[in-house]
N, C-alpha and C positions, 0 to 999 in steps of 0.2 A: 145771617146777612139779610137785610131789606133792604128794599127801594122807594124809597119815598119821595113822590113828584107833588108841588103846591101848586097851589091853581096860579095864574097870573096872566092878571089882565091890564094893559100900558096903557088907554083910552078909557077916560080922557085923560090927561097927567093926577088929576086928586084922586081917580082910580090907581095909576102907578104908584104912587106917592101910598094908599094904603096898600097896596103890595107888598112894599120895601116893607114896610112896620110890621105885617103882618108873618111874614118871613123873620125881620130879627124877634119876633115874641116868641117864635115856634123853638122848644125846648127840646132836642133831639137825642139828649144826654142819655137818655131812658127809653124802651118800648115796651111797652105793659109790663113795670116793674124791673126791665134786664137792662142793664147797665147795656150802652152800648162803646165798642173800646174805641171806636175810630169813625171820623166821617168824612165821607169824602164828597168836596164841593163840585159840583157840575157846570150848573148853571144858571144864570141871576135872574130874579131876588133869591132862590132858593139855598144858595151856597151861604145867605146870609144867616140863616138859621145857628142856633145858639147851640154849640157842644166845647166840650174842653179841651178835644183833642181833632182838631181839623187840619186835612188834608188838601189842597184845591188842585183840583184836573179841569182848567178852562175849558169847555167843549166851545162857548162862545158868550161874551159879554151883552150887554143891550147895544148894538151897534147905533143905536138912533140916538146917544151920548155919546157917540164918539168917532168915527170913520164916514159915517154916515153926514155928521153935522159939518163934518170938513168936506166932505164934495157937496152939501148943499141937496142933499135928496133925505132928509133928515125930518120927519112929523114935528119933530119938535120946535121947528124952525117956523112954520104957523102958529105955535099956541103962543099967546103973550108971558107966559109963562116956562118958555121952552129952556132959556138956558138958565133958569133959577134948576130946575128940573135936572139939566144935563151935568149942573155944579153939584148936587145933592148925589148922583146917579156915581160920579167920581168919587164923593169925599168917602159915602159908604164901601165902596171897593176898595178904596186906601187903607183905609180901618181894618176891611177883610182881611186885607192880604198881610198885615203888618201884625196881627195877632197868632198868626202862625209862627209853630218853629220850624215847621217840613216845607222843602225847597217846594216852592210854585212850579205849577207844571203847565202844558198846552197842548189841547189835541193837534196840533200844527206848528210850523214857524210861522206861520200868517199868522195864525191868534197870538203865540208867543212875542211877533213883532208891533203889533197893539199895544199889549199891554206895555212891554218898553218905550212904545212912542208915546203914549198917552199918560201913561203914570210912572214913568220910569222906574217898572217892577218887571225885574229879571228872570225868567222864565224857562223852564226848560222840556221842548219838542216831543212829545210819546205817542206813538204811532200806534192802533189800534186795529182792529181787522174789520171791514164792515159786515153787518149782517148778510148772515147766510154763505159767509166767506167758503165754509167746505162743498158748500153746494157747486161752486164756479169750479168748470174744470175749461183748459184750453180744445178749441176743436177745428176744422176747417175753415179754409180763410175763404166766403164767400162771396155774393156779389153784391153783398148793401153797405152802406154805413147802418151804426147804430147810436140812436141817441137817447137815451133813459131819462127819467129823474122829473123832479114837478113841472109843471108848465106855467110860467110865473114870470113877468119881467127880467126879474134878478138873472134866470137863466136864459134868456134870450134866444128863443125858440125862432123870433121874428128874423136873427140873424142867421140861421140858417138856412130858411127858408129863401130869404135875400144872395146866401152864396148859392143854393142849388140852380138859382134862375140862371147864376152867369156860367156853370158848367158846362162848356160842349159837346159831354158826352152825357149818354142817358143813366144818368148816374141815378140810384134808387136809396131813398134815405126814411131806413124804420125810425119810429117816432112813439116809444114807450111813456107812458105817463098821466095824470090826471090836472086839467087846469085846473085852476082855483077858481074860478068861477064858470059857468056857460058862455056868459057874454064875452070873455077873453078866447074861448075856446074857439065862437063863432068867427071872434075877429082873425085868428089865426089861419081857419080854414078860408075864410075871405079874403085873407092876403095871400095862400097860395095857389088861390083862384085867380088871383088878379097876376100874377107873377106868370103864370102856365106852370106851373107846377105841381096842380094837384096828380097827374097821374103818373109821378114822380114819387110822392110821400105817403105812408102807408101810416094812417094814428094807430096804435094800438088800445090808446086808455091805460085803464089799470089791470096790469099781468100779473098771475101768478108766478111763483116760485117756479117751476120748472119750466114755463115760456120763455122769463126771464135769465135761464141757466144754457139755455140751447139758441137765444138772440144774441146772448155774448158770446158763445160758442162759438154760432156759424155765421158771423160778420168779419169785415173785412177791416174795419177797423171803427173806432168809438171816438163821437165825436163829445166833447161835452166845452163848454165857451161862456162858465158864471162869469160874473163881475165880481171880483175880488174873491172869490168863495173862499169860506173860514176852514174846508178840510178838502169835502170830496170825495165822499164814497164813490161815486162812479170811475173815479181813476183807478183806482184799489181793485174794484170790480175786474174793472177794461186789464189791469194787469192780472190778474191771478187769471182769469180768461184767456192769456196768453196772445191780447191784442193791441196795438198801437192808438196811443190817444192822439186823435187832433185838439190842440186847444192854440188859447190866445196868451197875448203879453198880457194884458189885465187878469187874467182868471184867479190867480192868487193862490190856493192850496193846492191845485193842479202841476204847479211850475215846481215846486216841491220833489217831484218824482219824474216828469218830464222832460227832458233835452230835449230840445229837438236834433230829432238824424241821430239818437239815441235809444230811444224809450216811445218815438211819438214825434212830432211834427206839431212847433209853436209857432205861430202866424201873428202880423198886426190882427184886431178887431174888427176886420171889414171884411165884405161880400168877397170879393176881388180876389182878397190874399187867402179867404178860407174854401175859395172856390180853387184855387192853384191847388191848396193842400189837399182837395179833394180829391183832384186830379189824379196827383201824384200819386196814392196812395192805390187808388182803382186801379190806375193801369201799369202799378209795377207790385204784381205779386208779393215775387221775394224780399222787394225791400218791406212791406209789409209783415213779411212772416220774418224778418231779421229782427225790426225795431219791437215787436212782441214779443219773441223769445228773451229778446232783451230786457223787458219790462216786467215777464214773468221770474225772471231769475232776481232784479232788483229787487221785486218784493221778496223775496225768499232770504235775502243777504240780511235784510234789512232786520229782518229780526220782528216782524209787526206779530203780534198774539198777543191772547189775553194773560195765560201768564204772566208774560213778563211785564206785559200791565198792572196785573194785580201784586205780581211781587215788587213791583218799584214804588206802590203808593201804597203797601200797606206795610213797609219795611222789611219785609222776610228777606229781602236781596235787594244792594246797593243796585242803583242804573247804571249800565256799563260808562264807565267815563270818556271813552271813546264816541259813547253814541249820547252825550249830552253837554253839549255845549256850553262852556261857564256863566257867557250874556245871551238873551235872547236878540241881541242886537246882532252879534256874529254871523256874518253871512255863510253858513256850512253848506256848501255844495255838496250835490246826491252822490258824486263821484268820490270828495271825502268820507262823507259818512259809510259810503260802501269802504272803503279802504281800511276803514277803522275796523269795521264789523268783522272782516277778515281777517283781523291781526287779533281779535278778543276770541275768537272762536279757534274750533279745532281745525285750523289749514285743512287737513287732508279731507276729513270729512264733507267741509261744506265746498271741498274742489268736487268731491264726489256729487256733493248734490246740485253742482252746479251744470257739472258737464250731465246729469244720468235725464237732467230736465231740458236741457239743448237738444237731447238726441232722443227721446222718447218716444215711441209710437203713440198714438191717440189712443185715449182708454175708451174714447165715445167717436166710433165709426160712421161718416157720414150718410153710407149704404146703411141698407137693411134688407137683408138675407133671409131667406127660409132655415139657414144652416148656421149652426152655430162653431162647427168643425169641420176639419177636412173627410173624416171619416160620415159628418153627415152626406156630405157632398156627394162621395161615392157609392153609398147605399140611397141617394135621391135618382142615382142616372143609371144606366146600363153603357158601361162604356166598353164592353167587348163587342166585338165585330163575327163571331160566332152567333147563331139563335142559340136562345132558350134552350135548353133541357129539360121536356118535360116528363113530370111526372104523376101517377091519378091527385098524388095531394095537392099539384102545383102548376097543374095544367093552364097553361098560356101563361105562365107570371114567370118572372128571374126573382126569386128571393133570396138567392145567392148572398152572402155577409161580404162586405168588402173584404180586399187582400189585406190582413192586415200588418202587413209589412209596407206594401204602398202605401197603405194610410199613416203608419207612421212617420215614412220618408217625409212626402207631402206635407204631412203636420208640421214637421221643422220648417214651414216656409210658409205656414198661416198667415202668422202677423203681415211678412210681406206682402203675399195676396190680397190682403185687406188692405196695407196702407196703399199699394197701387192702386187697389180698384176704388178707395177714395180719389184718387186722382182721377183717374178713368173716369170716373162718374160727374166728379167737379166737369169735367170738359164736353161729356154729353155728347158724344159722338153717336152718328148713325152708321159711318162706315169704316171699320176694325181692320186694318192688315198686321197679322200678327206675326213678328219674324222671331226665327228661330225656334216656334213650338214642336212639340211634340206627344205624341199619346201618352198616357188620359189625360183628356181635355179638361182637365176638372177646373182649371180658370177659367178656360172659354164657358164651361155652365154655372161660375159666378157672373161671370159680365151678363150673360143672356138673362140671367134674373133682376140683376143690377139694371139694367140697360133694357127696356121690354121693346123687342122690335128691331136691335143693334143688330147690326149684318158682319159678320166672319168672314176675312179670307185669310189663309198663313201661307207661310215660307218656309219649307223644312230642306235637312240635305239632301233627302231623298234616299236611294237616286229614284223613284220613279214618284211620278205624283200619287196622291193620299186622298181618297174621300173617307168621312165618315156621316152619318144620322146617328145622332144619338139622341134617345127616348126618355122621356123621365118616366120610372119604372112605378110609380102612383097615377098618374096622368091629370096631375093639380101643377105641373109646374111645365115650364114652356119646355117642347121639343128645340134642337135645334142641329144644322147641318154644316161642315167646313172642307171646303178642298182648298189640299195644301197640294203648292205646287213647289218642286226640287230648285233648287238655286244656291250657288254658293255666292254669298252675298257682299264679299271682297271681289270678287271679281267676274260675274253675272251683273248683266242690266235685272231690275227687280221684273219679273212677267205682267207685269201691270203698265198701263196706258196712263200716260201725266194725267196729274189732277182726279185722282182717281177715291181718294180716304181722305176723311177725318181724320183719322190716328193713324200713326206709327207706331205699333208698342215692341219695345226690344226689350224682354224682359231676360235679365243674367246672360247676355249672349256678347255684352261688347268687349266683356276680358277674352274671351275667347278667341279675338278676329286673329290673325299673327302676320297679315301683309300690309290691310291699305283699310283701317277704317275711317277714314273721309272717303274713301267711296262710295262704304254704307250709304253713311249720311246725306252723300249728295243724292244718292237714288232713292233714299227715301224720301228729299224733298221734293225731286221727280215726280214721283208718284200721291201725293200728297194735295191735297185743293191749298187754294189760297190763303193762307191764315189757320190752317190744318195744323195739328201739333202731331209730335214725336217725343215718346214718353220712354227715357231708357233708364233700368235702374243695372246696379251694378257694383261690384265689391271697391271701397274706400283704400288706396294704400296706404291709405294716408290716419287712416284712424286712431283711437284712442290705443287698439290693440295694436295695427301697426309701427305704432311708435314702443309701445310695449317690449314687439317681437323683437326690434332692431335694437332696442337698445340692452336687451337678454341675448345678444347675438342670434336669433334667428330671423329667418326670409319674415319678411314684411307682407308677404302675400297670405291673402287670406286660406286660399286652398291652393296648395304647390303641391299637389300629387299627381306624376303621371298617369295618364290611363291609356296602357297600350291600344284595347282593342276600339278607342273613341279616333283613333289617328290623332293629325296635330291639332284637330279642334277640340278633342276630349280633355285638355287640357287649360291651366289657364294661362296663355300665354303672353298679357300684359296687364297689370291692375292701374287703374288712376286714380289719381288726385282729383277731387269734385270740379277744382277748374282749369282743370287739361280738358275732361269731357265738354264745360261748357267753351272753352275754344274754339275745340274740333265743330262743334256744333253749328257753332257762329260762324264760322267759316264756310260752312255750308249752307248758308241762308237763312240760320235759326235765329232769334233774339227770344232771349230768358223769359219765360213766363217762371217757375221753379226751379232752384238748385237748391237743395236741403240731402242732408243724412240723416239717419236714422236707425240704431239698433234695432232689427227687426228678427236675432236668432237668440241674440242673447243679451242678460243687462249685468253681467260681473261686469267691475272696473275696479281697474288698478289704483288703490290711492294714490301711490307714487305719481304716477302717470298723470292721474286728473290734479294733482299739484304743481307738477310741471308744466300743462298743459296752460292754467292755471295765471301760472307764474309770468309765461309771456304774453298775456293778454291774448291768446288766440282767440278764434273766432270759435266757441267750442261746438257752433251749429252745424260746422263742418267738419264734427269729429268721428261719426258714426260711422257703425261696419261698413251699410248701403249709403249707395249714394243714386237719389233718385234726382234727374231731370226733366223739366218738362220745355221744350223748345217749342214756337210760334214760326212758319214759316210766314217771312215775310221777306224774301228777296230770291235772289240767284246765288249758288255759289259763288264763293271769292278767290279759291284756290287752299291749297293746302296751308295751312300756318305754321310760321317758322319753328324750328326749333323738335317737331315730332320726326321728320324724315330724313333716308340719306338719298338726293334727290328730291323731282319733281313727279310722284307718283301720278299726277291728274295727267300727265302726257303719254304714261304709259302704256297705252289702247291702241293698236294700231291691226296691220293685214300687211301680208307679202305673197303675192300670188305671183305665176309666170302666166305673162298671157302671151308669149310667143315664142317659139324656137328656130332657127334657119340650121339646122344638120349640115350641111354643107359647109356654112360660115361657122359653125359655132356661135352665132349671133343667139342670146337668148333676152327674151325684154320683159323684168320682171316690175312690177306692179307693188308700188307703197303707197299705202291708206292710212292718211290721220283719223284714226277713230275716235280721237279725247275731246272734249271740248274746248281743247286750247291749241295754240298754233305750237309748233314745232321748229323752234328755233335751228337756223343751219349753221351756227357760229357760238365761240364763245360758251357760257355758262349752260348746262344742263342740254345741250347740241344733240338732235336726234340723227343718226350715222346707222350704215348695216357693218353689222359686227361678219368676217368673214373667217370660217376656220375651216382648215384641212384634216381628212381623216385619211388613213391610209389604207390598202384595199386586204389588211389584217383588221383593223377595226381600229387602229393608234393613234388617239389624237395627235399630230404631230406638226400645226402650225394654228397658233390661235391668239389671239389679241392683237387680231387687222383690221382695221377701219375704214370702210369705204363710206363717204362725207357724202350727204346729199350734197348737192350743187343750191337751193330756195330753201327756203323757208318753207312750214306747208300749212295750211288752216284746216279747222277743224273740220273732215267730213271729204276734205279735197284729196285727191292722188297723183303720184309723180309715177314716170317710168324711167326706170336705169336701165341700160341695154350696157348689159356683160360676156362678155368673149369666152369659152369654155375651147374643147381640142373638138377642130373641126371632125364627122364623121359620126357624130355621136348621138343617141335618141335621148335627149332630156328627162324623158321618162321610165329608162332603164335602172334596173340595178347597177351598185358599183361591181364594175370590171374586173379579172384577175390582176389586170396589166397597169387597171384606173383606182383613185381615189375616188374621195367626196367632197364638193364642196358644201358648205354650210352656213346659211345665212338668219340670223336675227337684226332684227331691230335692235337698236343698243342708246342709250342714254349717255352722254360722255363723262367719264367720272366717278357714274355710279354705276351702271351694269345691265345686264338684258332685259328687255321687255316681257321675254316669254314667261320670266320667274313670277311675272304678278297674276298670270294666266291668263292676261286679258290681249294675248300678241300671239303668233305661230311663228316657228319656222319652216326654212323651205332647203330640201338639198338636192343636187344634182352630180350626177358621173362627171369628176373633171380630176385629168392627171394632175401632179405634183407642178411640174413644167408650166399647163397653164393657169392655174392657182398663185404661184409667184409672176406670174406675167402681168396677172389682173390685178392685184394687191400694186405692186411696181409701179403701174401707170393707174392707176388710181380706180375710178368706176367707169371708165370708159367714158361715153354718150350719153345724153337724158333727153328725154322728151318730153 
């Protein structure tokens, strides 16, 4: 195989004009003596060159005869000799293409719709891979746009610069690439001078390969906005990067692979609408990491390599006929051509490679670590709370080997660690409340490296609170210190003062709640600053394996094994679906920065399953084990949202104290506190009432489900007093009697049930016979004050 490129120079035309000649004299039949069997044409004048068996692959014709001359920005259109030029520029291409017997082909439908417009020669579509395609891997979605490729009119660098000026947000746009000349260069930097832009745009010039592997990586999304462009590597690029294009309706080989609110986000040609699109994309995360994932799996479907490049133009293997259109005139939408490619290939297979690229961890970690494994990690720190042992060979040092049973526990929960602590790190926090942790701290000494200077507090069950120091056991890497404080966080206010963190991280703790996780939630947003995130990951029921389990007849839950000696939290006692959590979240004053899943323990999959999966168009980003979200507080709670509770658990917080007794009367005046943040309805749906039951002076419950009705309403923080009648004679604060029962007072919810069960309510009881137990019940609650 050679590659043979001719010189070719278009100026002035009697130079183009021997171009053309000098290309059809060029005899290619032969190279030094060796027959050559096949050639394949590229691009002109060179495709004109003379062999017996030609192939043509348009990469792209002389546009300035043709596309070019019809909008009028055409060289040829000054020389007096321009359209003798552009007739000649024709007739030789006609000639080309009509000496062939192998179907015409075009690196695009753009070039392929050329040629049928201009020469009415039928064309057919072959997708190619751009240079350095294995280099581009997908990686964090950061805070720039990114804009590659030459700097040149045609790509209209000026238009962006014109939409960055009307953005309202301080939006930052890298700008990779080399002008063609200085003077364009200077004028460009002059225009975004003149706009207030420059300390918005960042030039690069000309990058290498690994700059340009880790700008596409860790952008937010790629803008690129040609004027008709004949392919586009930069789209190709922006997708196997696993990033959303913005482009325009003119761009031309971009709109090829594009949808917008698909693939990328297609705008008119103007400042205005590409400044919207900018927007859009900056400050909504997720839809950004949807239309990527989206874009990375198109190209995947699509079939683009060289193979099958080389096998369709040099005949080893027909082109699939699904993915080759009969006219280049035919309008094939990205959505058919994907449909096709799936019905020619192995279903199950490319379900597999579609979902295993939805849910995949990053293979290139936005951190960087001292530690390459968990077992580094714990031979980096001393995380026991005992000193040293020392010894003459190892006096003052712990060179102690890690456990290695804990390090390989921990091990299974690497990848996780890392893909959180890309998140963690994305959001830059200086103040960490970490709920639900526990010893060794071995993520709290990833974040502290990750994070240089991040401040630690946790939340554990306790029961009593926890400090640790732990040392790095070399003393090249930062010390650091955390006191956790006991809290059960269903039903505990969190021990911190509003507005108090950065983050919330609830890492594997929210399958575990079993009463009221919106309460979490809303005390986490409590304690949380303004626009402070809440970063919770957590097992998927919903995933590729739990649809697996259920439809093999077993539990859908990830881990369904009891564990006596963890009590009811050692278990898991509810798994979600990716958007129940963001719900619950929302409800609690969250709005979505992240919701994504991720296999982060294991990557089998079921063919079946990814075929199925598959088959109904689901969303297969939301098929992974984990499910990680990232919440933005930006409001007040809303209340619980329908459909997770039986009841209104937000009103279930309350107090019932006696603060008075008259012995003589039997008068007792007990004390109700709305402790929730919501009022306390006295009527009607979800009615807060004291629940009254009778115990007998053997211990027998023997009268229970009596309602004594407040009389008001109550607000949040406010108190009523009921005065209740008991058997005159009696000390309130006695045991029950030989002769007396007991009575027994909860708070109660009407319909759903007692207060005390969420643990956030008490009750209260007092010595009172049978006789005045039905007396009080009878006539209701008495008096209120």
């Amino acid at each position: 195989m050679a590659e043979i490129t001719l010189p070719f120079k278009w100026y002035p035309t009697s130079t183009l004009i021997d171009s053309i000649l000098a290309a059809r004299l060029t005899d290619l039949s032969e190279i030094e003596g060796v027959p050559t069997d096949l050639m394949i044409g590229l691009r002109f004048p060179a495709y004109l060159a003379r062999h017996p068996n030609k192939v043509y692959w348009i990469i792209h014709q002389y546009r300035q005869a043709y596309d070019q001359w019809d909008a009028g920005v055409s060289d040829l259109l000054d020389d007096p000799e321009g359209d003798v030029v552009r007739h000649l520029v024709h007739a030789e291409d006609r000639k080309a293409f009509a000496d062939t017997t192998h179907p015409v082909y075009a690196n695009s439908k753009t070039v392929a719709k050329r040629l049928q417009t201009h020469l009415g020669q039928k064309a057919t579509p072959l997708y190619h891979p751009p240079p350095n395609a294995e280099l581009l891997t997908p990686g964090p979605f950061g805070d720039y746009l990114f804009a590659p490729g030459r700097l040149n009119p045609s790509k209209r660098p000026e238009l962006l610069l014109q939409a960055l000026a009307k953005t309202a947000t301080p939006l930052r746009l890298v700008i990779a690439g080399v002008a063609e000349n200085q003077s364009y260069m200077e004028m460009l930097r002059a225009e975004a001078q003149e706009l207030g832009v420059s300390d918005r745009v960042e030039w690069l010039g000309g990058i290498d390969d690994e700059t340009m592997r880790a700008c596409y990586a860790n952008a937010r999304a790629v803008v690129f906005v040609p004027q008709d462009e004949d392919y586009g590597y930069i789209t190709l690029e922006a997708m196997l990067s696993g990033k959303p294009v913005i482009t325009t309706t003119d761009a031309g080989g971009p709109l090829e692979f594009i949808t917008s609110g698909k693939q990328g986000l297609v705008c008119d040609a103007s400042p205005l609408a590409l400044a919207e699109s900018f927007e859009a994309l900056m400050q909504d995360k997720p839809s950004a990491e949807r239309l990527g994932t989206a874009g990375y799996e198109l190209y995947h479907r699509l079939n683009i390599s060289w193979d099958h490049v080389v096998e369709t133009l040099t005949g080893q293997s027909r082109p699939r006929d699904s993915l080759r259109p009969t006219l280049a005139t035919d309008v094939v939408e990205t959505a058919e051509v994907t449909e096709a490619a799936d019905k020619t290939a192995d279903p199950q297979a490319d379900a597999v490679a579609r979902l295993r690229t939805a849910i995949a961890p990053s293979q290139t970690p936005q951190v960087s670590l001292p530690f390459q494994s968990m077992s580094d990690v714990l031979s980096a720190y001393d995380f026991e709370t005992l000193p040293p042992v020392e010894t003459p060979d190892t006096e003052g040092a712990n060179t102690a080997p890690p456990d290695t049973g804990l390090a390989a526990y921990l091990g299974t929960h690497w990848t996780r660690f890392l893909t959180t602590l890309d998140m963690v790190s994305d959001l830059a926090p200086k103040t960490v409340l970490d709920v639900g942790v526990f010893p060794p701290l071995a993520f709290e000494a990833m974040m502290v490296n990750a994070l240089p200077g991040v401040h630690l507090d946790g939340v554990w069950e306790g029961p009593e609170a926890y400090y640790q120091k732990i040392k790095s056991r070399n003393g090249q890497l930062p010390d650091f210190d955390i006191l956790l404080r006991p809290a059960n966080i269903e039903q505990d206010r969190l021990p911190y003062e509003a507005d108090s963190f950065d983050l919330v991280l609830g890492m594997e703790i929210f399958e575990h709640l079993a009463l009221d996780p919106y309460f979490f939630l809303s005390e986490a947003a409590r304690v949380l600053k303004p626009g402070g995130h809440i970063l919770l990951s957590t097992p998927n029921v919903v995933s590729h394996r739990g649809v697996w389990k259920t439809l093999n007849g077993q539990s859908a839950y990830s881990f369904g094994l009891f564990v006596p000696t963890g009590g009811v939290y050692g278990r898991h006692n509810r798994e979600y679906a990716p958007h129940e959590v963001e719900t619950l979240a929302q409800s609690a004053g969250f709005e979505t920065d992240v919701l994504k899943t991720v296999d982060v323990y294991d990557d089998a999959i079921d063919p079946g399953t990814a075929e199925l999966l598959c088959a109904r168009e689901d969303n297969l980003a939301l098929r992974g084990e984990t499910i990680f979200y990232v919440g933005r507080k930006t409001g007040a709670p809303t209340g619980v949202p329908a459909g997770f509770y039986h009841g209104d658990p937000e009103r279930m917080s309350g107090a019932l104290h006696v603060t008075g007794h008259e012995a003589q009367t039997g008068l007792v005046r007990v004390q109700v506190t709305n402790q929730s943040p919501s009022w306390w309805p006295q009527a009607k749906g979800y009615a807060t009432c004291l629940l009254a039951e009778w115990i007998d002076p053997g211990g027998i419950l023997r009268h229970t489900n009596t309602f004594v009705p407040l009389t008001d309403a109550l607000g949040p923080g406010a108190s009523q007093t009921i005065n209740i009648r008991i058997d005159p004679g009696l000390d309130a604060g006695t045991e029950t009697l030989p002769t007396h029962g007991t009575l027994r007072l909860d708070l109660f919810q009407t319909g759903v049930g007692r207060f005390s069960g969420t643990g956030r309510a008490n009750s209260i009881t007092l010595p009172c016979s049978e006789d005045a137990f039905i007396k009080l019940v009878r006539q209701g609650s008495g008096s209120h004050a």
